[in-house]
MOPAC internal coordinates of N, CA, C and O (Angstrom, degrees):
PM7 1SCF
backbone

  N    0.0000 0     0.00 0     0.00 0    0    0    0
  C    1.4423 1     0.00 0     0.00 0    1    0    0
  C    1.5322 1   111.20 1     0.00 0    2    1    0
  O    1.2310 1   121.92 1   124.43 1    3    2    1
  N    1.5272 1   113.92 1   -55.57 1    3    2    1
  C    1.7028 1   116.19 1   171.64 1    5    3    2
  C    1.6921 1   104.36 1   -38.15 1    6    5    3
  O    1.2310 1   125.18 1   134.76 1    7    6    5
  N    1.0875 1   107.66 1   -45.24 1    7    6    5
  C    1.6126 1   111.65 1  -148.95 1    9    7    6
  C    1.8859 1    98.75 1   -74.85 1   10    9    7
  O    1.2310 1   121.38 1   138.92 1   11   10    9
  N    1.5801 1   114.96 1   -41.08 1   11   10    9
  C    1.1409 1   125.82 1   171.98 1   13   11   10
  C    1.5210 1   118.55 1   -39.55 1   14   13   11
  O    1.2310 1   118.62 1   130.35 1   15   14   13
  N    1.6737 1   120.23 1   -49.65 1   15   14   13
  C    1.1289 1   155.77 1  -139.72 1   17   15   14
  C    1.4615 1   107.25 1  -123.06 1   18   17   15
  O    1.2310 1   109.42 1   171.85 1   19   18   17
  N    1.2727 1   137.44 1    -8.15 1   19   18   17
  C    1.3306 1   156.99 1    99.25 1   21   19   18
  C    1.8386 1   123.52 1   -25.00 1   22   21   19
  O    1.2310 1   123.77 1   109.67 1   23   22   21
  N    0.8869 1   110.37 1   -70.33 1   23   22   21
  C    1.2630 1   125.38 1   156.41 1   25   23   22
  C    1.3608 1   135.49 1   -30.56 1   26   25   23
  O    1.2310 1   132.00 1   120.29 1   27   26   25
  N    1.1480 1    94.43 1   -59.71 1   27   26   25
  C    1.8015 1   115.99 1   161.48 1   29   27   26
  C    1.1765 1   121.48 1   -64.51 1   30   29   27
  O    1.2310 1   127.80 1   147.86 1   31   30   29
  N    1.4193 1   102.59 1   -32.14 1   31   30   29
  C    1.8860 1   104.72 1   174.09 1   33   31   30
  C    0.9478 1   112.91 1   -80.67 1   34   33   31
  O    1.2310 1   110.55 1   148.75 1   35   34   33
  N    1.3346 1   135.36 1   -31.25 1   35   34   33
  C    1.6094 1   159.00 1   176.33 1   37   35   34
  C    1.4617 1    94.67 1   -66.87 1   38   37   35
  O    1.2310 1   114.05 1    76.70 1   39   38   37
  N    0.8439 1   128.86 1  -103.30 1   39   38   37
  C    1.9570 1   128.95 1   175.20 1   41   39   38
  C    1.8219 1   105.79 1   -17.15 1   42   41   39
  O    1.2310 1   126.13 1   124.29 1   43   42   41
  N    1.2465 1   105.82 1   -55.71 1   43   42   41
  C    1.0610 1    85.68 1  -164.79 1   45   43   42
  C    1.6230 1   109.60 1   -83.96 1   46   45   43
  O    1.2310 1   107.96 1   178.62 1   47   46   45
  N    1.2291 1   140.09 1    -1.38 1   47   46   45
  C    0.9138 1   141.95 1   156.62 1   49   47   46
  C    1.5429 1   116.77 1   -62.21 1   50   49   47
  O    1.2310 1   128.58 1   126.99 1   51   50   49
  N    1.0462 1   101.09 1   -53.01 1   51   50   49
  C    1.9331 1   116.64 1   172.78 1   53   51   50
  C    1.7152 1    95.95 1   -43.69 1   54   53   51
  O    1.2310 1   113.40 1   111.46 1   55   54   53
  N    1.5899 1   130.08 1   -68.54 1   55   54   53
  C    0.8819 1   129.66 1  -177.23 1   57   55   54
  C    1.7084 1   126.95 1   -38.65 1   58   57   55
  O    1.2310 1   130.86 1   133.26 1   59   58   57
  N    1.2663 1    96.66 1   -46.74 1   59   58   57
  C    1.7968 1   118.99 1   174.11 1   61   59   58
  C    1.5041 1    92.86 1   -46.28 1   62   61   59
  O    1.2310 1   120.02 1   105.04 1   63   62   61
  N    1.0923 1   117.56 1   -74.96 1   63   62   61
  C    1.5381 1   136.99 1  -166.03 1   65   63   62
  C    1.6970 1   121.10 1   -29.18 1   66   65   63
  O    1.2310 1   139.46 1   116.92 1   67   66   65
  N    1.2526 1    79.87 1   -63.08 1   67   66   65
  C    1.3283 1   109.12 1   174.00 1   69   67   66
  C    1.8433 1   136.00 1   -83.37 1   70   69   67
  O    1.2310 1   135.52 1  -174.24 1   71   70   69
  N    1.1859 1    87.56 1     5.76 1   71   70   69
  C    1.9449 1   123.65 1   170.85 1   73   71   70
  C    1.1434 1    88.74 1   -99.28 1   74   73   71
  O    1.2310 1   105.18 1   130.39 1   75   74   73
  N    1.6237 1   145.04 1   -49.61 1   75   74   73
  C    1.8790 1   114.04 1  -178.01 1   77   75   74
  C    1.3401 1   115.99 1  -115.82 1   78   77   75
  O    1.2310 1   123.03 1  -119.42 1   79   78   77
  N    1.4984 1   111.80 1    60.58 1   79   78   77
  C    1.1265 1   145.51 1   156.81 1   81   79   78
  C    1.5380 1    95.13 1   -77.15 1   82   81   79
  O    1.2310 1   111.96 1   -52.98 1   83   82   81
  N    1.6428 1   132.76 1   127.02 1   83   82   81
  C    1.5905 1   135.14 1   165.83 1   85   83   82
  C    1.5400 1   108.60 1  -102.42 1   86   85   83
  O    1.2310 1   104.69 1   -97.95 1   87   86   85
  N    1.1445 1   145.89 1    82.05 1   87   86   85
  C    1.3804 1   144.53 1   177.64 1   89   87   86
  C    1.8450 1   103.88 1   -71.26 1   90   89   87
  O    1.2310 1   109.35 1  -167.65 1   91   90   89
  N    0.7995 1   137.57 1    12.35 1   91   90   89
  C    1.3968 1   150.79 1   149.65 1   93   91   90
  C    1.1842 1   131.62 1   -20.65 1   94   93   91
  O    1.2310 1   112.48 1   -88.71 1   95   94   93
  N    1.3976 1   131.80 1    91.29 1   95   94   93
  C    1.4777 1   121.49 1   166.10 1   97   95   94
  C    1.4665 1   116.12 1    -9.49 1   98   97   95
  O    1.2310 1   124.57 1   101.58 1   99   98   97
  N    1.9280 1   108.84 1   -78.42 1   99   98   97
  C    1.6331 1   117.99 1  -151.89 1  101   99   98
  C    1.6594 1   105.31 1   -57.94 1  102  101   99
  O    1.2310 1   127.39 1   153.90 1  103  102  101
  N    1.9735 1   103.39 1   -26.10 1  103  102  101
  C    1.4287 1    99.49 1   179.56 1  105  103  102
  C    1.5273 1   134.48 1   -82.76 1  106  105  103
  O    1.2310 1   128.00 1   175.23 1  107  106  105
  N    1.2393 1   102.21 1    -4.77 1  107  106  105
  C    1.7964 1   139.25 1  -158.91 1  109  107  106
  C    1.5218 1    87.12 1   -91.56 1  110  109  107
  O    1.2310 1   129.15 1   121.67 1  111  110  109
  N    1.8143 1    99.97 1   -58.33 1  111  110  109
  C    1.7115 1    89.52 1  -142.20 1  113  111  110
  C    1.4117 1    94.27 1  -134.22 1  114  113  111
  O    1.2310 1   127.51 1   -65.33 1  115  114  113
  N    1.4121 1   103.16 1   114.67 1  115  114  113
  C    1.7019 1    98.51 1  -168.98 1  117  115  114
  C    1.8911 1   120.84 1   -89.79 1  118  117  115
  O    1.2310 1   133.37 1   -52.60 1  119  118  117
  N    0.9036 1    91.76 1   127.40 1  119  118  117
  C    2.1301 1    92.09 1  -143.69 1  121  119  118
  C    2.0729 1    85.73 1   -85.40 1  122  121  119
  O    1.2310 1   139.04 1   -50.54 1  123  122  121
  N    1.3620 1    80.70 1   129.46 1  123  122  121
  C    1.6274 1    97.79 1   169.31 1  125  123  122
  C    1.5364 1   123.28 1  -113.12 1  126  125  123
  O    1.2310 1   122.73 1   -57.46 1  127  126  125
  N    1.2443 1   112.37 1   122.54 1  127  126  125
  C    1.7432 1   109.20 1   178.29 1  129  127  126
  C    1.7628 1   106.18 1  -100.64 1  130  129  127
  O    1.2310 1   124.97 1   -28.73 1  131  130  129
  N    1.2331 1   108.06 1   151.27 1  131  130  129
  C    1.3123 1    92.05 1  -169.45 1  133  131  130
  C    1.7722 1    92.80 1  -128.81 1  134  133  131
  O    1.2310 1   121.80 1   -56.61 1  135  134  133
  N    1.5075 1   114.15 1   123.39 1  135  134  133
  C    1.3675 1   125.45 1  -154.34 1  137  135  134
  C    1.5915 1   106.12 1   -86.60 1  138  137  135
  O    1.2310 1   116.50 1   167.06 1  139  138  137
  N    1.0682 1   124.26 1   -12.94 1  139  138  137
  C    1.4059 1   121.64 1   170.52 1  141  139  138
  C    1.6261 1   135.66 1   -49.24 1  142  141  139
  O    1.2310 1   119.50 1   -31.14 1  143  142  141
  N    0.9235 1   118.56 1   148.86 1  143  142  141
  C    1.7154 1   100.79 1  -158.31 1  145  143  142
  C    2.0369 1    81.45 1  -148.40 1  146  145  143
  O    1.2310 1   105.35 1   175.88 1  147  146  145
  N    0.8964 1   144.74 1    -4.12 1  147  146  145
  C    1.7462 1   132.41 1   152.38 1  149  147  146
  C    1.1794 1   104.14 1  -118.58 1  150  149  147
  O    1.2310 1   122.99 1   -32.55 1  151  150  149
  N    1.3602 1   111.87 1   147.45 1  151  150  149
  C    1.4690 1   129.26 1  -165.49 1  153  151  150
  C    2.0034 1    91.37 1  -146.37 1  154  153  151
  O    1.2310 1   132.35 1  -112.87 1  155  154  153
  N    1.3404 1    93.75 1    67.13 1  155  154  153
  C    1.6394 1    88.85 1   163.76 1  157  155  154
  C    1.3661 1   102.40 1  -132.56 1  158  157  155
  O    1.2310 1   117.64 1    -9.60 1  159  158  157
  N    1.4332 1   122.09 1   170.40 1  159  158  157
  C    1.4442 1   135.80 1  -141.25 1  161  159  158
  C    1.6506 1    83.43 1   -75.26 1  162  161  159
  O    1.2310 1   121.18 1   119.57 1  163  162  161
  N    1.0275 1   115.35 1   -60.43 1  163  162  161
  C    1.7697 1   131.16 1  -163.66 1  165  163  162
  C    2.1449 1   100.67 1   -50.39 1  166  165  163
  O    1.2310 1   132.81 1   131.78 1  167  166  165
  N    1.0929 1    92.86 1   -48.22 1  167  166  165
  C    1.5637 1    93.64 1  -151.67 1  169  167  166
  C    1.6834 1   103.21 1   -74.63 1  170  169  167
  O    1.2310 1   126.77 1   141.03 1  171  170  169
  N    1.7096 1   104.57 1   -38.97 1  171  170  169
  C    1.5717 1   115.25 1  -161.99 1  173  171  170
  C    1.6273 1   108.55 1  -134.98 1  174  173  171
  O    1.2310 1   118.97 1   168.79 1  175  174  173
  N    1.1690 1   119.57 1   -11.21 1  175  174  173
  C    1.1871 1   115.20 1  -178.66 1  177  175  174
  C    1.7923 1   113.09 1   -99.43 1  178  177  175
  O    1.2310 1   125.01 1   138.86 1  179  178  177
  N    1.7632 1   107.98 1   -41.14 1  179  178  177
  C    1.2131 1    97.94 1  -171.76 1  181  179  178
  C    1.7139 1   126.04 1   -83.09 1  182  181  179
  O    1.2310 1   118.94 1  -168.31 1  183  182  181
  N    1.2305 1   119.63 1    11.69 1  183  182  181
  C    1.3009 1   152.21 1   178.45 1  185  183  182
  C    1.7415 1   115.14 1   -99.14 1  186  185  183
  O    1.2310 1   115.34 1   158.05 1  187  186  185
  N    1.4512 1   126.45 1   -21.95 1  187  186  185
  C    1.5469 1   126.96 1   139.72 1  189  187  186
  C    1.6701 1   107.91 1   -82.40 1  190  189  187
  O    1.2310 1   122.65 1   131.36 1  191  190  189
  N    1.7066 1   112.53 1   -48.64 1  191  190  189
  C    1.5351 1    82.26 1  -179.06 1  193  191  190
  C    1.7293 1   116.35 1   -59.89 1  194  193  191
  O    1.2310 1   126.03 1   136.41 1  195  194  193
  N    1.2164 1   106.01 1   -43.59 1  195  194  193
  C    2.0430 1    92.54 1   167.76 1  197  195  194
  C    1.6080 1   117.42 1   -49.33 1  198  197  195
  O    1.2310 1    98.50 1   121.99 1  199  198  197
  N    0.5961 1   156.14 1   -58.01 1  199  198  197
  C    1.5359 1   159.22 1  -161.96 1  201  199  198
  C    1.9540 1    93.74 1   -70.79 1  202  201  199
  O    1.2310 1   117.42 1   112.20 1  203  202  201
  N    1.3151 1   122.52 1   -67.80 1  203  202  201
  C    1.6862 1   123.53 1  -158.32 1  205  203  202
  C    1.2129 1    89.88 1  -113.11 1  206  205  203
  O    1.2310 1    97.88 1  -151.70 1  207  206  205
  N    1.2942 1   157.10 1    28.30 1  207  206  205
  C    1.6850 1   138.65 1   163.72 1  209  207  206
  C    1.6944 1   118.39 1  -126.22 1  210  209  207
  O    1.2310 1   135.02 1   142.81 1  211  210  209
  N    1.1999 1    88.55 1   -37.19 1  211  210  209
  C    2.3617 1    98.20 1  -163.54 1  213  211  210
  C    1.0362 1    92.47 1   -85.69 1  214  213  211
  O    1.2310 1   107.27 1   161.53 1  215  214  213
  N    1.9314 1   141.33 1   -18.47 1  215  214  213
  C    1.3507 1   116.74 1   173.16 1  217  215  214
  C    1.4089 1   110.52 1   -72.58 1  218  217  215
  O    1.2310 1   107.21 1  -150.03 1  219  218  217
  N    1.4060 1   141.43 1    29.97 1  219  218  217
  C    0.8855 1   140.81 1  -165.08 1  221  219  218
  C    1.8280 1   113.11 1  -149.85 1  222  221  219
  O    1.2310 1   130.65 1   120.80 1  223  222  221
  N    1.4935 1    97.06 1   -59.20 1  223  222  221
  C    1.9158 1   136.97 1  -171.67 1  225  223  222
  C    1.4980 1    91.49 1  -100.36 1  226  225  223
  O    1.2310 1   111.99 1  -141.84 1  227  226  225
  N    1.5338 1   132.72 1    38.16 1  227  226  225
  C    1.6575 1   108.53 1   177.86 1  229  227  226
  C    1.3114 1    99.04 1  -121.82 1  230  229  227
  O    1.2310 1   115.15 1    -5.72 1  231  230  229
  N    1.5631 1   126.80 1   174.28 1  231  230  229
  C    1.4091 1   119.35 1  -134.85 1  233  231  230
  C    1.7889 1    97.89 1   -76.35 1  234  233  231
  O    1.2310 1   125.63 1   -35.47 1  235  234  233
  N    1.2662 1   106.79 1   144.53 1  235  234  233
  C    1.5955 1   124.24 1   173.69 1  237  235  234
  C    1.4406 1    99.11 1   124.89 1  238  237  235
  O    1.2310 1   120.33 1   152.20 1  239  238  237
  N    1.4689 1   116.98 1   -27.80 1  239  238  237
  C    1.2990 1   104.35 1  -168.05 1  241  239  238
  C    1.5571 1   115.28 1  -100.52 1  242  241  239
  O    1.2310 1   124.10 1     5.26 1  243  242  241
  N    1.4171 1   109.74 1  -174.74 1  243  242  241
  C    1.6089 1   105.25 1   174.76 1  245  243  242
  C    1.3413 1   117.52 1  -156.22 1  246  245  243
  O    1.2310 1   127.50 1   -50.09 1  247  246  245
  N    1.5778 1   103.18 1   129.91 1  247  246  245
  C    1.3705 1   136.35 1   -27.90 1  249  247  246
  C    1.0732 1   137.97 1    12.60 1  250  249  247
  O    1.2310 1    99.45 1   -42.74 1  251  250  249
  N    1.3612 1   154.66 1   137.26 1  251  250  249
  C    1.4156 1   139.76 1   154.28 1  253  251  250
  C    1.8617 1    94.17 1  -110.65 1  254  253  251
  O    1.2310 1   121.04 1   -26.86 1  255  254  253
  N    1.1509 1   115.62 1   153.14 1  255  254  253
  C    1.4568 1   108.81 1   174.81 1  257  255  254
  C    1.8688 1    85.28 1  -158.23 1  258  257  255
  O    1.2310 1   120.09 1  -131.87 1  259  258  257
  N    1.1668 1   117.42 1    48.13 1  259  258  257
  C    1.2152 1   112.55 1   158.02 1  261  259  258
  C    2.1143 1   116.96 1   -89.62 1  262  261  259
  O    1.2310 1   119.71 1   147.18 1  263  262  261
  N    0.8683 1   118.15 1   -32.82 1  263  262  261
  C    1.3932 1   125.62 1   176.39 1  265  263  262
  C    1.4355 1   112.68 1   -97.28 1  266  265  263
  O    1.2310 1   122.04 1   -25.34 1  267  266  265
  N    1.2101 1   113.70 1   154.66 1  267  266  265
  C    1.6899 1   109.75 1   169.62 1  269  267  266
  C    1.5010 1   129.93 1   -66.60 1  270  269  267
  O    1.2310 1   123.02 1   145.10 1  271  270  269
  N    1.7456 1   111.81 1   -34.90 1  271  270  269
  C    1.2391 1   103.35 1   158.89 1  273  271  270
  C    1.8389 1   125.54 1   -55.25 1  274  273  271
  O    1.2310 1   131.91 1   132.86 1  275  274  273
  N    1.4145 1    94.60 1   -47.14 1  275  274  273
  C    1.6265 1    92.78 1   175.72 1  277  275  274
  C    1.2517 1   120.61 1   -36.18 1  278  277  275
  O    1.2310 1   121.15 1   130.89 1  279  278  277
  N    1.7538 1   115.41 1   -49.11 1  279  278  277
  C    1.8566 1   121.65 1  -171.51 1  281  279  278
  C    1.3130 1    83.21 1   -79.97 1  282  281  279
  O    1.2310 1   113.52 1   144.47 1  283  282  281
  N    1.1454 1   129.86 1   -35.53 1  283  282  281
  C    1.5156 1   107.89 1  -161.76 1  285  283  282
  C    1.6724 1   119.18 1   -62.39 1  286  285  283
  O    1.2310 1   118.94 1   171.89 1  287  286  285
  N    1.1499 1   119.63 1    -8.11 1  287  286  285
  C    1.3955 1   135.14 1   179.45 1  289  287  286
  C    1.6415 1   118.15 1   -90.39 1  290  289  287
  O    1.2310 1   141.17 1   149.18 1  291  290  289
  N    1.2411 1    76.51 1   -30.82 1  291  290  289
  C    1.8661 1    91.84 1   170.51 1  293  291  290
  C    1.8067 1   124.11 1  -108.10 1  294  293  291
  O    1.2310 1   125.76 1  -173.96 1  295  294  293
  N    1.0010 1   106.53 1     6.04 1  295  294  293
  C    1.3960 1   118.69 1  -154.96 1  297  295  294
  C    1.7524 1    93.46 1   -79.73 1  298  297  295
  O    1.2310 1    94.33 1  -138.44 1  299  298  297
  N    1.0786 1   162.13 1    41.56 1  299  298  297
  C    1.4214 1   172.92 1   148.29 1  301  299  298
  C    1.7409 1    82.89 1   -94.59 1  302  301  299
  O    1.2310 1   125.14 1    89.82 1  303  302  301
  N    1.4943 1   107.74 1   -90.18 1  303  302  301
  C    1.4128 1   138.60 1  -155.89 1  305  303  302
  C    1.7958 1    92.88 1   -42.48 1  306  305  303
  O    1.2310 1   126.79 1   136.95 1  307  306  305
  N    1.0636 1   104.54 1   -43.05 1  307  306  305
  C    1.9817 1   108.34 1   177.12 1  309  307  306
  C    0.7784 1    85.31 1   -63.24 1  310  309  307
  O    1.2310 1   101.90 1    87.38 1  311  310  309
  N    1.5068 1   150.66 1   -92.62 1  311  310  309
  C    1.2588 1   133.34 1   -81.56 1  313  311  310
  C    2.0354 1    87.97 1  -109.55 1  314  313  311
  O    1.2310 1   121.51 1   176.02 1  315  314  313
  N    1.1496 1   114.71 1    -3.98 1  315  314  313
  C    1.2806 1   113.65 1  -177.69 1  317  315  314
  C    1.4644 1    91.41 1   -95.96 1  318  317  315
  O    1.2310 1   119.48 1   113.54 1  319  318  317
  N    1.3278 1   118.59 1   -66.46 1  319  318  317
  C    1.3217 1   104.33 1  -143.05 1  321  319  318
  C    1.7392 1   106.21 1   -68.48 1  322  321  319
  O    1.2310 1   119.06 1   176.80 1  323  322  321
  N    1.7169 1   119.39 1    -3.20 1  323  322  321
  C    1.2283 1   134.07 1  -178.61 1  325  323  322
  C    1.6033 1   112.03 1   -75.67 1  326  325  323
  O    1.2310 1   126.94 1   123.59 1  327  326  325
  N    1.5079 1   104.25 1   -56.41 1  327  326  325
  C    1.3664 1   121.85 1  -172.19 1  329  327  326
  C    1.4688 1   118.33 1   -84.59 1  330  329  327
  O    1.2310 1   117.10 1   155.19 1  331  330  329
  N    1.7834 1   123.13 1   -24.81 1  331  330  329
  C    1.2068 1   116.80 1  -171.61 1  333  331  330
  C    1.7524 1   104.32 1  -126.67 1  334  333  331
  O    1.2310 1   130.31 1  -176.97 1  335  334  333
  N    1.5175 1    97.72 1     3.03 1  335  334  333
  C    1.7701 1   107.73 1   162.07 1  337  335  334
  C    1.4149 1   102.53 1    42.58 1  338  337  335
  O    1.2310 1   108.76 1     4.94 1  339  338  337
  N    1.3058 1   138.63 1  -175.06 1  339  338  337
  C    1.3034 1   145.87 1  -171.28 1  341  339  338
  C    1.6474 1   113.67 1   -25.95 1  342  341  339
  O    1.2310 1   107.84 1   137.69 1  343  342  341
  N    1.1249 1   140.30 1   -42.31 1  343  342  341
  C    1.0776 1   134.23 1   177.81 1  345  343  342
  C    1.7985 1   110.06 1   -68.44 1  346  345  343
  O    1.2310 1   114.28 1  -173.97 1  347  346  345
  N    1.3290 1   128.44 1     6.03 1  347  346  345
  C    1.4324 1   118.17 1  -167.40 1  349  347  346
  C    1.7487 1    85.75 1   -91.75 1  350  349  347
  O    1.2310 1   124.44 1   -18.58 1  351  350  349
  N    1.2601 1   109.08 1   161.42 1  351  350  349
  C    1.5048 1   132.09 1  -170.00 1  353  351  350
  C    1.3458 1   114.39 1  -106.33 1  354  353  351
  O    1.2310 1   120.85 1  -160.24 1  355  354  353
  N    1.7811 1   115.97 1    19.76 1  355  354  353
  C    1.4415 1   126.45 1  -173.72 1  357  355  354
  C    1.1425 1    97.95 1  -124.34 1  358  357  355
  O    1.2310 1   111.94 1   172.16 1  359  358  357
  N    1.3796 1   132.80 1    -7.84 1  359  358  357
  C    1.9259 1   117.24 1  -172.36 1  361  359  358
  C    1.6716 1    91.01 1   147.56 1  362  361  359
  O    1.2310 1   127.72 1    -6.65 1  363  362  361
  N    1.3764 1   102.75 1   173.35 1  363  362  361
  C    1.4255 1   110.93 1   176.72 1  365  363  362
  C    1.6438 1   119.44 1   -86.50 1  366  365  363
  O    1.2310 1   126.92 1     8.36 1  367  366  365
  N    1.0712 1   104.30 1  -171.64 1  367  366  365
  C    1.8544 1   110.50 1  -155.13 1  369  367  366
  C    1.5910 1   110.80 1   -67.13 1  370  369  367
  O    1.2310 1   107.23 1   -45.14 1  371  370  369
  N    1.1758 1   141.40 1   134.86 1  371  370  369
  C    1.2199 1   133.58 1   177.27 1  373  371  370
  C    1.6024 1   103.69 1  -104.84 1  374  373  371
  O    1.2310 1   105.39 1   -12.16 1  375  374  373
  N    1.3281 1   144.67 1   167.84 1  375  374  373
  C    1.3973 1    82.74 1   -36.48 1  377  375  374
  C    1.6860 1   129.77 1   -84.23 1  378  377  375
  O    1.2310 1   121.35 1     7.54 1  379  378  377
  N    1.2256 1   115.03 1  -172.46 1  379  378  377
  C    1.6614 1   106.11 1   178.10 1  381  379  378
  C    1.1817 1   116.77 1   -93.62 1  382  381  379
  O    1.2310 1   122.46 1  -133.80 1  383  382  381
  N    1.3810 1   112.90 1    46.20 1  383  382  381
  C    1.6506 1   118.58 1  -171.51 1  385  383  382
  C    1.3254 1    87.29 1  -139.47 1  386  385  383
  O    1.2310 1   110.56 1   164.36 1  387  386  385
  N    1.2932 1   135.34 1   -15.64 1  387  386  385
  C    1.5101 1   130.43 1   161.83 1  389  387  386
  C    1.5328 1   101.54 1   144.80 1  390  389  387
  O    1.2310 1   119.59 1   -13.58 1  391  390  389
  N    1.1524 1   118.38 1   166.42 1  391  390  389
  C    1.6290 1   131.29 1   170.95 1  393  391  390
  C    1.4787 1    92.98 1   -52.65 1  394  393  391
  O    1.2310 1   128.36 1   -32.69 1  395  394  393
  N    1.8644 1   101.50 1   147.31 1  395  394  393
  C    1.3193 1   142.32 1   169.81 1  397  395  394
  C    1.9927 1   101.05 1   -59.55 1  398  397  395
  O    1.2310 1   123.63 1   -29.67 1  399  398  397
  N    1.1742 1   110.64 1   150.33 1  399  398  397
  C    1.6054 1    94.88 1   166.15 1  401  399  398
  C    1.5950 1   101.85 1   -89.53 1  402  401  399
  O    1.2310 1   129.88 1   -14.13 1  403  402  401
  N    1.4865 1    98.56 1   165.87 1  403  402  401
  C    1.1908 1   112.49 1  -144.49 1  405  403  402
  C    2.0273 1   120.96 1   -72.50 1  406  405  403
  O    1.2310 1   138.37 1   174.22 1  407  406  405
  N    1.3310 1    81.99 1    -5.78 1  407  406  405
  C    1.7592 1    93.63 1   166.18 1  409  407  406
  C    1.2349 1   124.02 1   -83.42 1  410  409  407
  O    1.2310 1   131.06 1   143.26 1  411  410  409
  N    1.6994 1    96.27 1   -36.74 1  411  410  409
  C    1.9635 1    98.25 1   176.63 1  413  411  410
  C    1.6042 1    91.51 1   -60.48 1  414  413  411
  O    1.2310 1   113.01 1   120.82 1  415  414  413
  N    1.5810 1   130.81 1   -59.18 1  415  414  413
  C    0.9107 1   126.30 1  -139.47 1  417  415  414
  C    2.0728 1   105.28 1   -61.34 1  418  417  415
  O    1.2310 1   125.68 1   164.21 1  419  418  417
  N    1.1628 1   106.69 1   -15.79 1  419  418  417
  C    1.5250 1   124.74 1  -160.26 1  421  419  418
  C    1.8779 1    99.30 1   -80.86 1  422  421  419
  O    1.2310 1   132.83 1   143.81 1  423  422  421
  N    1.1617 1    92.81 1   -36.19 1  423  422  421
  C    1.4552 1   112.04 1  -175.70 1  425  423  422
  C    1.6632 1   102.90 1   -71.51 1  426  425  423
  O    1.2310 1   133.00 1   143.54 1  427  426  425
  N    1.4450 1    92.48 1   -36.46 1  427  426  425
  C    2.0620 1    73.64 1  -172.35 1  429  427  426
  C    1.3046 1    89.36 1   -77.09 1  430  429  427
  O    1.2310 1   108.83 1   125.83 1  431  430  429
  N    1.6275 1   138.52 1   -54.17 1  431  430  429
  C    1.7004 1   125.81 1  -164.13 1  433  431  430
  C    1.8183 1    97.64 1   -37.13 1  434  433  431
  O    1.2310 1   129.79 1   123.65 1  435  434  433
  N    1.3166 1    98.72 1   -56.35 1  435  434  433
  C    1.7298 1   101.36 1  -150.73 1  437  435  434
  C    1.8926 1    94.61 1   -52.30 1  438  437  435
  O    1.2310 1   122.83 1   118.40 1  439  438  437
  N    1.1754 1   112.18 1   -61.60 1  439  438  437
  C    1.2429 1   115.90 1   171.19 1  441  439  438
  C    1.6817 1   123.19 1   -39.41 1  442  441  439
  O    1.2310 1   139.35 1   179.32 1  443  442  441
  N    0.4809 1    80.08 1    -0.68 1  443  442  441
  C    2.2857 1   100.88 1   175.67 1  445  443  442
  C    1.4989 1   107.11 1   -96.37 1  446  445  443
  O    1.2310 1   134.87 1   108.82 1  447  446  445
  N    1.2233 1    88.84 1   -71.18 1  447  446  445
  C    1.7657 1   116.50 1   179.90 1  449  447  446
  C    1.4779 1   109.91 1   -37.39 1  450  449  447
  O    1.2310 1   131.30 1   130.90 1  451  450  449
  N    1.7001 1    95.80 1   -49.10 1  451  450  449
  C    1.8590 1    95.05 1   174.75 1  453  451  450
  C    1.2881 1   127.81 1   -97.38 1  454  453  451
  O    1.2310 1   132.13 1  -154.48 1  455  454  453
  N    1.4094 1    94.18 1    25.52 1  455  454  453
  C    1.4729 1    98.97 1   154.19 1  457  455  454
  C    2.1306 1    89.92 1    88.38 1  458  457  455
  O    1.2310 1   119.10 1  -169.79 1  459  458  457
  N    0.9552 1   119.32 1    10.21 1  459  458  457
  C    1.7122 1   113.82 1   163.68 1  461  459  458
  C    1.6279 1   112.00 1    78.15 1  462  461  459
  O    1.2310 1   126.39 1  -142.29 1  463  462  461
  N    1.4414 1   105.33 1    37.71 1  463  462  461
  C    1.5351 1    99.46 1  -179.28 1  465  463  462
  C    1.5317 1   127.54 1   -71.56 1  466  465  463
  O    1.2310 1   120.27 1   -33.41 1  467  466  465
  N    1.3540 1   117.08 1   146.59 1  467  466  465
  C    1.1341 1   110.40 1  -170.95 1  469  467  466
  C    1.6251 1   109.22 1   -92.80 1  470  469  467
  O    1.2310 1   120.10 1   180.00 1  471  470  469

């Protein structure tokens, strides 16, 4: 009888448990819009390379990606190793402090897309 009544508390505890389980899209996958509407080097691009690139790419070094001509010479080789991180076929992921969040990262495609304006 204990063991019956054991059981039942056990199940039904399991059950509890497993009722606030959220299998949920909005909770799964947290959806980002990214509000920017220009994607030229000047307005949106050279303001992540200041913050995640020139402590590294700033003038003396090489790379340099402090000026726009500078990225502009490299700007293929960015925009891969930025946007497609370890899988790009030019070098490993930039930066090496981890992926961009996911709007900067939107900004370099779009900035591709239009052809790399400065």
């Amino acid at each position: 009888m204990k063991i019956i009544i054991a059981t039942s508390i056990l199940i039904a505890c399991l059950l509890c448990l497993h009722s606030c389980y959220y299998d949920n899209e909005a909770y799964l996958y947290e959806e980002t819009t990214c509000t920017d509407s220009t994607y030229t080097y000047t307005t949106r691009l050279a303001p992540i390379f200041n913050t995640n690139c020139v402590g590294c790419h700033g003038p003396g070094e090489s790379p340099n990606f402090s000026t726009f001509t500078d990225v502009n010479t490299w700007k293929e080789e960015i925009v891969c190793r930025v946007v497609e991180g370890n899988a790009c076929t030019l070098g490993a992921a930039m930066p090496p402090s981890g992926s961009l969040p996911v709007c900067d990262i939107q900004a370099f495609t779009l900035w591709q897309q239009n052809g790399y304006p400065q």
